[in-house]
C-alpha positions as CSV (number, residue, x, y, z in Angstrom):
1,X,-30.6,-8.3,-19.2
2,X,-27.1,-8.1,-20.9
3,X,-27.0,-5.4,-23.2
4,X,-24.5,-3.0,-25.4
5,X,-24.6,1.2,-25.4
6,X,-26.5,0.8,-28.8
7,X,-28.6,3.7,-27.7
8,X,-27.6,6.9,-25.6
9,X,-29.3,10.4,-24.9
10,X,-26.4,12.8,-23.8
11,X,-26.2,16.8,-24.3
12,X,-23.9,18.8,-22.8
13,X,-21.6,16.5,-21.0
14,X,-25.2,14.8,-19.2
15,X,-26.0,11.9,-20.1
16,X,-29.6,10.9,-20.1
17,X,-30.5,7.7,-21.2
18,X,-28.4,4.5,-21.9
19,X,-29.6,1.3,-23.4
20,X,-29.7,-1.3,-26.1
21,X,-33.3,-0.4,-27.5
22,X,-34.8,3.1,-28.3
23,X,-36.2,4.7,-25.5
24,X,-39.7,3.8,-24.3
25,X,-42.2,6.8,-23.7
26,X,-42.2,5.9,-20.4
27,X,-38.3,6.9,-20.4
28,X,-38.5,9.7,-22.7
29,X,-40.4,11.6,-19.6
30,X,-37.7,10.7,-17.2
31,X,-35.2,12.1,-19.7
32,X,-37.0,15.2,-20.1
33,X,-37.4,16.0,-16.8
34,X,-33.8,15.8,-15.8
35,X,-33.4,18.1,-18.9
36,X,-35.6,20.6,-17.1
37,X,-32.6,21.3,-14.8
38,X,-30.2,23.3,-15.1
39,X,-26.4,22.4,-16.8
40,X,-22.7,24.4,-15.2
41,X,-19.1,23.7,-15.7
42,X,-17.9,23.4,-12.3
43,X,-14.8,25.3,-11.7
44,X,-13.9,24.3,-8.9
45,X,-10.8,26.3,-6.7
46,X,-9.8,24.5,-3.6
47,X,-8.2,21.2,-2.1
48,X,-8.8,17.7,-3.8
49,X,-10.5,16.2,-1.3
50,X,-13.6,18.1,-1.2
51,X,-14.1,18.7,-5.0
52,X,-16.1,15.0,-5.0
53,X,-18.3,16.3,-2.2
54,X,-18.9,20.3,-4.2
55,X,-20.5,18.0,-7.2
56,X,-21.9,15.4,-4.8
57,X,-23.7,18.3,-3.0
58,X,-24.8,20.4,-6.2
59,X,-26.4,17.7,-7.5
60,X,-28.7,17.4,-4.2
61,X,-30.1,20.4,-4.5
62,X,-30.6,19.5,-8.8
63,X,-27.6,21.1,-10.5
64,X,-25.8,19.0,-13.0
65,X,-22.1,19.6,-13.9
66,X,-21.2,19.2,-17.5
67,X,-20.6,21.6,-20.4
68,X,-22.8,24.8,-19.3
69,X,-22.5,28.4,-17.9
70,X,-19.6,28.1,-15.3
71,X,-19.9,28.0,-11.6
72,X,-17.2,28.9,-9.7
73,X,-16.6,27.3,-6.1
74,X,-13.8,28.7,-4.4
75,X,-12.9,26.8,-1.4
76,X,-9.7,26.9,1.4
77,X,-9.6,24.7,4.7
78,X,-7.8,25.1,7.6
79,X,-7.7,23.2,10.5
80,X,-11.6,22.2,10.6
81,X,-12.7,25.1,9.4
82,X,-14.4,25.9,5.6
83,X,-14.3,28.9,3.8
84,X,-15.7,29.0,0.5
85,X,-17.4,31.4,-2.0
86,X,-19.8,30.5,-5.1
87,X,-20.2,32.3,-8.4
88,X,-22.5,32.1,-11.2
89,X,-23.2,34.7,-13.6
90,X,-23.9,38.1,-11.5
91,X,-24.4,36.1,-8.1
92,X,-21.5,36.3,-5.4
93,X,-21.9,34.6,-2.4
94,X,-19.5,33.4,0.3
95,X,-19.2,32.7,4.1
96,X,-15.6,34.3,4.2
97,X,-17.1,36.5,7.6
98,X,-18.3,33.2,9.0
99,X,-16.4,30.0,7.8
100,X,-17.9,26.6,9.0
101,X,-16.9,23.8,10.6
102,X,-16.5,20.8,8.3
103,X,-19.5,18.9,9.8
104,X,-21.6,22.4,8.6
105,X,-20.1,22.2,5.2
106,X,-22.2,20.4,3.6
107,X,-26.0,22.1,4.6
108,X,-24.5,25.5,4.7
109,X,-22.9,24.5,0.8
110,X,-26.3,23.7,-0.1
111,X,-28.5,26.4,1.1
112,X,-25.9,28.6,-0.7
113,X,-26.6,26.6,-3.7
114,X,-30.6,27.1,-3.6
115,X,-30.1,31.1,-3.4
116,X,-28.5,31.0,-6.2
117,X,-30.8,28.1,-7.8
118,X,-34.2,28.2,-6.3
119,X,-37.0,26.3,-6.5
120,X,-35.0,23.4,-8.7
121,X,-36.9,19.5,-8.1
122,X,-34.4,16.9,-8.2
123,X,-36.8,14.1,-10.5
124,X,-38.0,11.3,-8.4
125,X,-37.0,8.7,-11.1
126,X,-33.4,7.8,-12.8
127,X,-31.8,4.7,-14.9
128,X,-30.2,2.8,-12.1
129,X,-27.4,0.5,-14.3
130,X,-26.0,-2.2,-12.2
131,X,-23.0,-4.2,-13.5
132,X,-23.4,-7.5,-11.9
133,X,-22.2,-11.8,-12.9
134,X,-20.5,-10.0,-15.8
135,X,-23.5,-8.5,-17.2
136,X,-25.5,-5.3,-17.4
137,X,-28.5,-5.2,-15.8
138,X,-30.7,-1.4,-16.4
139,X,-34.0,-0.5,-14.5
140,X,-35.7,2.4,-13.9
141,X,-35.1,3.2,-10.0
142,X,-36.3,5.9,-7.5
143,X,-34.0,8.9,-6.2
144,X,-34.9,8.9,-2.7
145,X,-34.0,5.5,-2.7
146,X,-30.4,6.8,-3.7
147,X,-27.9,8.0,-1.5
148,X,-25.0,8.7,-4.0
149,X,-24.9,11.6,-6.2
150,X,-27.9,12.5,-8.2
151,X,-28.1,11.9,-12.0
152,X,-29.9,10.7,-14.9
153,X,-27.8,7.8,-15.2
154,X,-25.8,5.9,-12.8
155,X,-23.6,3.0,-13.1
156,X,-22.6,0.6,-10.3
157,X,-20.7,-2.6,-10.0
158,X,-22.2,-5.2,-7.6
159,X,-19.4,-7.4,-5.9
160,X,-20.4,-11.3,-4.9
161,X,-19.1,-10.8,-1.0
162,X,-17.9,-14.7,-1.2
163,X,-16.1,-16.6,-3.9
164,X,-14.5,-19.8,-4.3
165,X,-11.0,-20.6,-3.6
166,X,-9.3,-23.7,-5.0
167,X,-5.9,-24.7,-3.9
168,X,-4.8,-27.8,-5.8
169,X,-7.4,-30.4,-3.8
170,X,-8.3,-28.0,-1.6
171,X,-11.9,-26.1,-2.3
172,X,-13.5,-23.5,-0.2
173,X,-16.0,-20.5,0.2
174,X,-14.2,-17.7,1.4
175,X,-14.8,-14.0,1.9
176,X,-13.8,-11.1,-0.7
177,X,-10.3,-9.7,0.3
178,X,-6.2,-11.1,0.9
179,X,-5.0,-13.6,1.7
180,X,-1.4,-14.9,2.3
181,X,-1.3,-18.1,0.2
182,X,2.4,-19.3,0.7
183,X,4.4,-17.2,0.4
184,X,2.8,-14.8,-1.9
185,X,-0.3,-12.5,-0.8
186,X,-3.2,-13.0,-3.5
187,X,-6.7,-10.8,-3.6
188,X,-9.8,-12.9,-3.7
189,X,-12.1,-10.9,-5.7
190,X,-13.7,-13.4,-7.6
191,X,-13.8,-17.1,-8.4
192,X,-9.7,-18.3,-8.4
193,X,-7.6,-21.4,-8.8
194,X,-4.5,-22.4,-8.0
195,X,-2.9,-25.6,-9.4
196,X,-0.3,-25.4,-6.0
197,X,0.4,-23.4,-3.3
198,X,2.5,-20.6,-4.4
199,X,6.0,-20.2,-3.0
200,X,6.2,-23.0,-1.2
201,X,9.0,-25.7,-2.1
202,X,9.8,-29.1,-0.8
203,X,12.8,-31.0,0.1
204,X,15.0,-27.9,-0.6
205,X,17.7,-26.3,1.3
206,X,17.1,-22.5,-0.2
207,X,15.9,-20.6,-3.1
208,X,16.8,-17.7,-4.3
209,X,14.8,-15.2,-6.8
210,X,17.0,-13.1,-9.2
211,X,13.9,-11.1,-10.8
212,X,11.4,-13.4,-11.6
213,X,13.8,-16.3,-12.2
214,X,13.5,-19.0,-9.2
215,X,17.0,-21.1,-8.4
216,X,16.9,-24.1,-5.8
217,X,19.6,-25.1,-3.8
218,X,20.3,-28.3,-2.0
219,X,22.9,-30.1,-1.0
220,X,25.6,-28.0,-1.9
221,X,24.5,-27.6,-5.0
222,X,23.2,-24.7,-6.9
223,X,20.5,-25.2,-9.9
224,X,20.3,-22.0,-12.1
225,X,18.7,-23.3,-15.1
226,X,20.4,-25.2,-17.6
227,X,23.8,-24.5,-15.0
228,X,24.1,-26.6,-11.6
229,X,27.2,-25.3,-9.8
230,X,28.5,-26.8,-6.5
231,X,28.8,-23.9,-4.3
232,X,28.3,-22.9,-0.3
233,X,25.1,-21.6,0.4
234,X,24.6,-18.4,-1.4
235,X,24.3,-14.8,0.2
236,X,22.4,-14.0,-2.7
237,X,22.2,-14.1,-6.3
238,X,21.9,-11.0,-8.7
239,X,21.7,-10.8,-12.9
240,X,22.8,-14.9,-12.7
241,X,25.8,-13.7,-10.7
242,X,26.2,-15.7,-7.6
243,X,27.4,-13.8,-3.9
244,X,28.7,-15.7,-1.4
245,X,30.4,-15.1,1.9
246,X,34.0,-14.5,0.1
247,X,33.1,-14.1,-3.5
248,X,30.9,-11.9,-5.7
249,X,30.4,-13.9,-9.1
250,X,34.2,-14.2,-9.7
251,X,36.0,-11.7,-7.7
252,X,37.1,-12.6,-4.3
253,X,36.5,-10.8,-1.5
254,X,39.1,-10.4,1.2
255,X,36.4,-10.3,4.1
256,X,32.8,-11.5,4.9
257,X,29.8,-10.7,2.4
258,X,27.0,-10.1,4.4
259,X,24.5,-8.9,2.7
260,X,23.5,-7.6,-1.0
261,X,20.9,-4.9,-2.0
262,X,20.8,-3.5,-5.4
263,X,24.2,-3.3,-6.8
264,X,26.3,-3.3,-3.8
265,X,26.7,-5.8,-0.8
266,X,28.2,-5.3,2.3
267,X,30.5,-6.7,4.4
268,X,31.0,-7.6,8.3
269,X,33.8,-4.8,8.4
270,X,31.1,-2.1,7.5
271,X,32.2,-2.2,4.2
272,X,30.3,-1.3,1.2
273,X,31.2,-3.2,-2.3
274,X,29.8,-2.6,-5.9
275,X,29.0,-5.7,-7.0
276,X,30.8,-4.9,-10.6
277,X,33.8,-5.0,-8.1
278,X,34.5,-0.9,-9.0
279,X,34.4,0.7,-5.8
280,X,34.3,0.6,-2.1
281,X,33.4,2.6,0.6
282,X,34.0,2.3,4.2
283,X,30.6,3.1,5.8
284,X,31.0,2.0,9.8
285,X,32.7,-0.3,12.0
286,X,31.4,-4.3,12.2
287,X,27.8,-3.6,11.8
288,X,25.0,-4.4,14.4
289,X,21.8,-3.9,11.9
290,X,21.5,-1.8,9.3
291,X,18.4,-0.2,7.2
292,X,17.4,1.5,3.5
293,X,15.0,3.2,2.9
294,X,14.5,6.1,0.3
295,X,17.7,6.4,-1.3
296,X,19.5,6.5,2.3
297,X,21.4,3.8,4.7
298,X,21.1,3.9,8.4
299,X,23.7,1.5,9.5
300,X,24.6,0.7,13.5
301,X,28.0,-0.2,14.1
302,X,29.4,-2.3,17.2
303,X,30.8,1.0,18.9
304,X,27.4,2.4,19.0
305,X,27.8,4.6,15.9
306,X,24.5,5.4,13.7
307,X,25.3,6.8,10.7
308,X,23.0,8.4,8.0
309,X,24.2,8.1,4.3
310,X,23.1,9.0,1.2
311,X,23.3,6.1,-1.3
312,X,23.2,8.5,-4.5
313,X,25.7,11.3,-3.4
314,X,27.7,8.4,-1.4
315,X,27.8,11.5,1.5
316,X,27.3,11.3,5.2
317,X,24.3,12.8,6.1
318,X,24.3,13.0,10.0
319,X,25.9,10.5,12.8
320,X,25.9,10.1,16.2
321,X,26.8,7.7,19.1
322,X,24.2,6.4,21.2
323,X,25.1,4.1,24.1
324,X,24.4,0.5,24.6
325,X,22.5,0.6,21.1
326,X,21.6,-3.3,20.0
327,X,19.0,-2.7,17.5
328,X,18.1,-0.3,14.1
329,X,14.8,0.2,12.1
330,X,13.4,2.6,10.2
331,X,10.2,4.1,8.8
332,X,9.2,7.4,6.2
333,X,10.3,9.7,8.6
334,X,12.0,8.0,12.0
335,X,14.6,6.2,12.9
336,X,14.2,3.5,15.8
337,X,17.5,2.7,18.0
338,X,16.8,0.2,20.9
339,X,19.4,0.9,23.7
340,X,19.2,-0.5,27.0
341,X,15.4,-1.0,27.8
342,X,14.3,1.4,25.5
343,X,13.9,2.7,21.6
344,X,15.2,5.7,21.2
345,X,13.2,7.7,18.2
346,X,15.0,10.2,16.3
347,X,14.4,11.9,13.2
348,X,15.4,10.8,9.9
349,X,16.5,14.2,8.3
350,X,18.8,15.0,11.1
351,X,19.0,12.1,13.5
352,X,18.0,14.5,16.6
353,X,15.5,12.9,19.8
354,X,12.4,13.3,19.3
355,X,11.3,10.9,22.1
356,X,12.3,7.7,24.4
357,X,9.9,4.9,24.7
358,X,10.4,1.7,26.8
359,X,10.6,-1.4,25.5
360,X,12.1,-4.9,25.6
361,X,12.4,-5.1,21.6
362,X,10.9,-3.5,18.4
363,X,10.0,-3.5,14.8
364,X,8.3,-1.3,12.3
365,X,5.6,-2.9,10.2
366,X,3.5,-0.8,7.6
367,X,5.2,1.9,8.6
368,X,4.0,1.7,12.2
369,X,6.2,1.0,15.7
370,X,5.9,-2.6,17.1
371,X,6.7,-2.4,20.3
372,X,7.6,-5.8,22.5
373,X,7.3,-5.6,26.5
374,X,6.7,-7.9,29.1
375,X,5.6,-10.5,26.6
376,X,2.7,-8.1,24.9
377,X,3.4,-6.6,21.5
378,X,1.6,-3.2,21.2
379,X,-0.6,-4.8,24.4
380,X,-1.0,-8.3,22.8
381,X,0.0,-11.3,24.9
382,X,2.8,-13.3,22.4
383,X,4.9,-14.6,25.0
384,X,8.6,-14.8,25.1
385,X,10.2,-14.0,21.7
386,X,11.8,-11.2,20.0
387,X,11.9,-9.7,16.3
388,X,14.3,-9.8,13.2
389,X,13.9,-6.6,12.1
390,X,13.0,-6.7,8.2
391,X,13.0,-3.5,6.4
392,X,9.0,-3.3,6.8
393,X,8.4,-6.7,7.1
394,X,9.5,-7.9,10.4
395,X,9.2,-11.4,12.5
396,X,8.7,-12.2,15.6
397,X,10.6,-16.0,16.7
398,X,8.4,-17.1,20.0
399,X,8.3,-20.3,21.5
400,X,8.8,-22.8,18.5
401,X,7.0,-20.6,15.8
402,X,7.6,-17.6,14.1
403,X,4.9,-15.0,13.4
404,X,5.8,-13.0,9.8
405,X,3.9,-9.1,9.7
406,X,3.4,-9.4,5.6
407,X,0.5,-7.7,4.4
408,X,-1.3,-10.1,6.9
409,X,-0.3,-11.9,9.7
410,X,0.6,-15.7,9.1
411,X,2.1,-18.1,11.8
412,X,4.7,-20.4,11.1
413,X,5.7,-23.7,13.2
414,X,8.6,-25.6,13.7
415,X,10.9,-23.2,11.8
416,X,14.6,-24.1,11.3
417,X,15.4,-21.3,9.5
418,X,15.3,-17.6,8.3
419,X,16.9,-15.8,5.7
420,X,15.9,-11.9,4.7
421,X,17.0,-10.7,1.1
422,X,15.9,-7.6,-0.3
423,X,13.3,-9.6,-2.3
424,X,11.9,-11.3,0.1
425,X,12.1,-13.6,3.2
426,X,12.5,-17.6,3.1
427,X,11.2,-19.2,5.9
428,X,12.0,-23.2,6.2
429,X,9.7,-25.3,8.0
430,X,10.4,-29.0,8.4
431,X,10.7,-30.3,4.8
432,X,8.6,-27.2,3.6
433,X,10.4,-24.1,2.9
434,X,8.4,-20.9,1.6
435,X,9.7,-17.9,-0.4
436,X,7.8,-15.2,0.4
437,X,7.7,-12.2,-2.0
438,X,8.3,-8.4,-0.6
439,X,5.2,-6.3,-1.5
């Protein structure tokens, strides 16, 4: 049955009975026997992820938490071990002489809790409310049947496992979770349609994204709205204001724009440029590769140079030369150098070894080291290829087709061409090209 909250039973902070009639007498019993037990604020003293488990494992043993006498849980972790101490009222008890491994926890929790609580019945009936289609369904449901934590009422959604996914003509049943559509990554968590396929453009040579605005070019020409200029292929395009490889909006540049992220773009002399033409800074020789990530730049130059900057402060952070360096990528706390046969890892704070792998080429995806070698990445067969490193999102280019790591895998085939921006990645594929959105 669908039904509203007309009708509730709740005391201090518990609540009883919900519904959309008045009680039955049948209901009034089960509501009176969860009364019967006893009501604590829980105070709890220790590390988030326990504090769940504490109430989970009170109410086993048929102690609510609401508004009520309070019951302190004290509770410090190290390693695997559990130390924790429980008072209520006069009682004091703790395990501080013999702390517990975390697998013990939980009975050794309990039986502390029934010293202090004994002889409490959990009720053998509750209000089970299941949200399900959109609607509320309530029944009357038995505890042992219920693994969760014990109340009088409980409330849980029920997800259809499968929907429907429409795709223009295309219709299918497909399993609950993401998928790359395009070039954007969509969660199918119910029932969706999609007039076309997002991020994917025909008969184009490039498109750019400047926030959420979309701008096609092709054939030399650049469509920005109600504005079409004639133009070589952009580097990018920022707050309408169009980079290329000599020119950022109207200020010429007297080298080679390579690339632009936030409000700076720099150039194949390792040269940095604010795009409101204001400063410069000189940040390496020609670059190799180069990274962001958290405020900081991690650029490679031609001489072998990696250099750590900070973007804010505009201050060197650390550098140092490593020989025969070809490749640069980053994650939260390492920095990845291939050189020679191997990648060198180092850490990001001070750029120091930390440890030498061996490998024919590299990337970082989800924060995690790819790692290419005699045609395997991370010991899957891919064949011959190697990566364009991607600031998270990398791709590996293998026999004809390019495999993207976005937040899934997708294969593309017949690929003529690749472009990163900081936005995103545009991958063109025959007469299809597809604009893929960074997460």
């Amino acid at each position: 049955m669908m039904f509203a909250f007309d009708y509730r039973i709740e005391e201090n902070g518990v609540l009883y009975f919900l519904g959309d009639a008045t009680p039955t007498e049948v209901e009034l019993e089960i509501v009176q026997e969860w009364k019967d037990l006893p009501v604590v604020t829980l105070v709890y003293d220790g590390p988030d992820e326990y504090e769940g488990l504490v109430e989970n494992l009170l109410s086993q043993d048929g102690v609510l938490t609401g508004v009520g006498t309070p019951l302190i849980v004290k509770l410090r972790v190290k390693e695997d071990l559990v130390a924790f101490q429980v008072v209520f009222e006069d009682k004091e008890l703790d395990n501080f002489e013999n702390p517990v491994t975390s697998n013990l926890f939980p009975e050794q929790f309990r039986e502390t809790v029934r010293k202090i609580f004994p002889q409490l019945e959990v009720p053998s009936r509750f209000f089970l409310i299941e949200y399900r289609d959109g609607k509320f369904e309530k029944k009357i449901a038995q505890t042992r049947d219920f693994p969760g934590k014990k109340a009088p009422v409980v409330i849980i959604p029920v997800w259809k496992q499968k929907h429907v996914l429409e795709i223009g003509n295309y219709r299918e049943v497909v399993d609950e979770g993401f998928y790359q559509i395009g070039g954007k990554t969509i969660y199918v968590g119910r029932d969706i349609s999609l007039k076309s396929v997002p991020g994917l453009y025909e008969g184009v040579d490039m498109v750019f994204l400047d926030g959420e605005k979309e701008y096609i070019y092709k054939d030399g020409f650049l469509r920005m709205e109600e504005k079409v200029l004639k133009v070589q292929e952009p580097v990018d395009v920022v707050d309408g204001k169009v980079i290329t490889g000599y020119r950022i909006g109207e200020q010429e540049v007297d080298d080679t724009v390579l690339f632009r992220w936030n409000d700076f773009v720099l150039t194949a002399s390792g040269v940095l440029i604010g795009i409101n033409g204001s400063w410069t800074w000189q940040v390496s020789r020609a670059p190799v590769e180069f990274s962001f990530r958290d405020g900081r730049m991690y650029i490679l130059d031609v001489c072998g140079f990696l250099r750590s900057y900070d973007l804010k402060t505009r201050r060197l952070l650390w550098e140092r030369r490593i020989e025969g360096a070809w490749g640069l990528d980053t994650s939260r706390d390492r920095v990845f150098v291939g050189a020679g046969s191997n990648v060198v890892v180092l850490n990001a704070e001070d750029g120091e070894t930390i440890e030498i792998l061996e490998a024919d080429d590299f990337a970082v995806w989800k924060d995690e080291l790819l790692i290419y070698r005699d045609g395997k990445i991370n010991g899957e067969s891919v064949g011959d290829g190697f990566f364009i490193r991607n600031f998270g999102t990398p791709l590996f280019v293998s026999e004809g087709k390019v495999l993207f790591f976005g937040s899934v895998k997708k294969i593309y085939r017949n690929v003529e061409k690749i472009r990163v921006f900081q936005w995103g990645t545009v991958i063109k594929e025959g007469n299809e090209l597809w604009l893929i959105r960074r997460d």
